[in-house]
C-alpha positions as CSV (number, residue, x, y, z in Angstrom):
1,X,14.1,-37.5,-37.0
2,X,16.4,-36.9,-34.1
3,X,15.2,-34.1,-31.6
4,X,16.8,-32.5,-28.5
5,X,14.2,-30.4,-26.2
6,X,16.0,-28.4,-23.3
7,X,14.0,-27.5,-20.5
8,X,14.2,-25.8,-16.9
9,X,16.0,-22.5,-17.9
10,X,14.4,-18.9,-16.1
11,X,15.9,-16.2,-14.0
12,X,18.0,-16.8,-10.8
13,X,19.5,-14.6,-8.2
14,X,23.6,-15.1,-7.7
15,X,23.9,-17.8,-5.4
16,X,20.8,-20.1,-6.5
17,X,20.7,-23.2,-8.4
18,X,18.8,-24.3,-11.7
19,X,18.4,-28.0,-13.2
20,X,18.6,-28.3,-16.9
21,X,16.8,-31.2,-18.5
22,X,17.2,-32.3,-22.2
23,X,14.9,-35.1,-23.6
24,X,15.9,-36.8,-26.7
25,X,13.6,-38.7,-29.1
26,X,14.2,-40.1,-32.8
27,X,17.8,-41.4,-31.0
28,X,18.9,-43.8,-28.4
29,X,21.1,-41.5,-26.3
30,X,23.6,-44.0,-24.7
31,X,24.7,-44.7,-28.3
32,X,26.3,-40.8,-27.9
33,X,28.4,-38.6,-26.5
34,X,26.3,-35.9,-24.5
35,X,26.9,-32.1,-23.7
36,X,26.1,-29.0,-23.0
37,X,27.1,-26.0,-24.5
38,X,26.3,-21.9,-23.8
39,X,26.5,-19.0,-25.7
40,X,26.5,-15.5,-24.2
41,X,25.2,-12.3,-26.4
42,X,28.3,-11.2,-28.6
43,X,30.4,-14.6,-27.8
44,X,31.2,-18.2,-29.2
45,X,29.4,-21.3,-28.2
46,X,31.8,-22.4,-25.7
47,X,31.7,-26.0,-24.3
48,X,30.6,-25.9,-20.4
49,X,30.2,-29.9,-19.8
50,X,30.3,-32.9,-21.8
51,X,29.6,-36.8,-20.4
52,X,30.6,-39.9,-22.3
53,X,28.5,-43.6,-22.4
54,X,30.4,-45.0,-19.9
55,X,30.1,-42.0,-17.6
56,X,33.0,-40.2,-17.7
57,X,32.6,-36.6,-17.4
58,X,34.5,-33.3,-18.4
59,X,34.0,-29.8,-17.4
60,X,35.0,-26.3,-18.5
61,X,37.3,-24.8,-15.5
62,X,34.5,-22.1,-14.7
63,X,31.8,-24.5,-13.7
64,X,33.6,-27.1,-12.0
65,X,33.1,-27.4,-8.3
66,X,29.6,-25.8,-9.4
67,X,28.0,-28.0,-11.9
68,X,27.5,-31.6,-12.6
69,X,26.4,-33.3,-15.7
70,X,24.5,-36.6,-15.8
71,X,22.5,-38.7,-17.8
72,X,19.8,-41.4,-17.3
73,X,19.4,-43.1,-20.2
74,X,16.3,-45.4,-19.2
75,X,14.5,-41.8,-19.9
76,X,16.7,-40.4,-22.5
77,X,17.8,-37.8,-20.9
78,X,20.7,-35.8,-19.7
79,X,21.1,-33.0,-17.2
80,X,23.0,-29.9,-16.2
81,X,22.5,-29.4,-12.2
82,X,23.8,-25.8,-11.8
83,X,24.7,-24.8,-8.4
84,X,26.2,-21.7,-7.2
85,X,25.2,-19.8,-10.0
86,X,27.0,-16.4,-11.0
87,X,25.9,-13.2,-13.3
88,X,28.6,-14.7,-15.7
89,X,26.4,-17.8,-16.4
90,X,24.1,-16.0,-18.1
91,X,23.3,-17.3,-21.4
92,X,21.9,-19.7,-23.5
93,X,22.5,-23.1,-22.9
94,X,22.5,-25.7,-25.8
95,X,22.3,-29.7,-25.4
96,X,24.0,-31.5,-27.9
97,X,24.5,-35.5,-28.6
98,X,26.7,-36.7,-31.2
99,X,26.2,-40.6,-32.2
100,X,29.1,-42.7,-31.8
101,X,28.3,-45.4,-34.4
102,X,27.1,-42.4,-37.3
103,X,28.8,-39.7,-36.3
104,X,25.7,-37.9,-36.6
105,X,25.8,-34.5,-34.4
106,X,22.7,-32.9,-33.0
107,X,21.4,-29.6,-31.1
108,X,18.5,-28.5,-29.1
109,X,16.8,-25.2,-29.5
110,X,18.4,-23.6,-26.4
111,X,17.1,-22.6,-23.1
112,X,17.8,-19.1,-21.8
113,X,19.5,-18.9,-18.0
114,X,19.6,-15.3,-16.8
115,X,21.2,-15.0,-13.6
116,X,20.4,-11.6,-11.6
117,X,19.7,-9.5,-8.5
């Protein structure tokens, strides 16, 4: 059974950083395509960075400059450094894997990042 566990969300004042970890287990993550999603109260999950096997990375135009995604696959794990951080951040960020041999696509449970003053 494939499981995604996000951790390192909380509260942050504008301006301050947070690292989001998600661990995998049940799957071999650099046999997928990684990513993280958010989803704000009242809007769509919207795709904020995503990062291929070979490292290639994409990012939605409102985090880039501010956020990197990476992934260490000897721990089976990907991250979501968050720098800069904005009141417009706020939300709940999802992990997500999707196996490139199965086409199998996964989720984690979500970690809530609340960024105020």
């Amino acid at each position: 059974q494939v499981q995604l566990v996000e951790s390192g969300g909380g509260l942050v004042q504008p301006g301050g950083s947070l690292t989001l970890s998600c661990v995998a287990s049940g799957t071999i993550l650099r046999n997928n395509a990684l990513a993280w999603y958010r989803q704000a109260p009242g809007k769509q999950r919207d795709l904020v960075a995503a990062i291929a096997s070979g490292s290639s990375t994409d990012y939605a135009d409102s985090v880039k400059g501010r956020f990197t995604i990476s992934r260490d696959n000897g721990k089976n794990t990907v991250y979501l450094q968050m720098n800069s951080l904005k009141p417009e951040d706020t939300a709940v960020y999802y992990c997500s894997a999707k196996n490139y041999y199965t086409g199998n696509g996964y989720w984690g449970q979500g970690t809530q990042v609340t960024v105020s003053s």
